[in-house]
Phi, psi and omega in degrees: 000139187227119183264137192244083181242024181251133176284327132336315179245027186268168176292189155339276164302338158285330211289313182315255245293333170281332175270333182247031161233131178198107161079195163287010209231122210237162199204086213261356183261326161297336180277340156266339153286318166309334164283306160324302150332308170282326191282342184264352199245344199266311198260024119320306155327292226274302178310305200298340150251037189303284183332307162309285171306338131346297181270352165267334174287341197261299186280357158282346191264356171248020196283000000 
């Protein structure tokens, strides 16, 4: 376990849920770009290697 008390240096994901909720009042425009960002970066990923994922599903089911 790694204790963190720089706001800075914590990730992506810790940082959204601690730093932009307080209390009941949600900072719903930092909380969607903070969602955004990773989510635009995973299914960048995901395209540039689709093909890869194809051909291991295809060459595994006919093995």
């Amino acid at each position: 376990v790694t204790f963190i008390s720089s706001s800075a240096e914590r990730t992506v994901s810790v940082g959204v849920a601690t730093d932009l909720i307080r209390g009941d009042v949600y900072q719903w425009g930092s909380l969607m770009a903070g969602t955004l960002l990773p989510s635009i970066l995973l299914a960048l990923l995901y395209n540039t290697f689709l093909n890869r994922f194809i051909a291991g599903f295809t060459g595994g089911a006919f093995r």
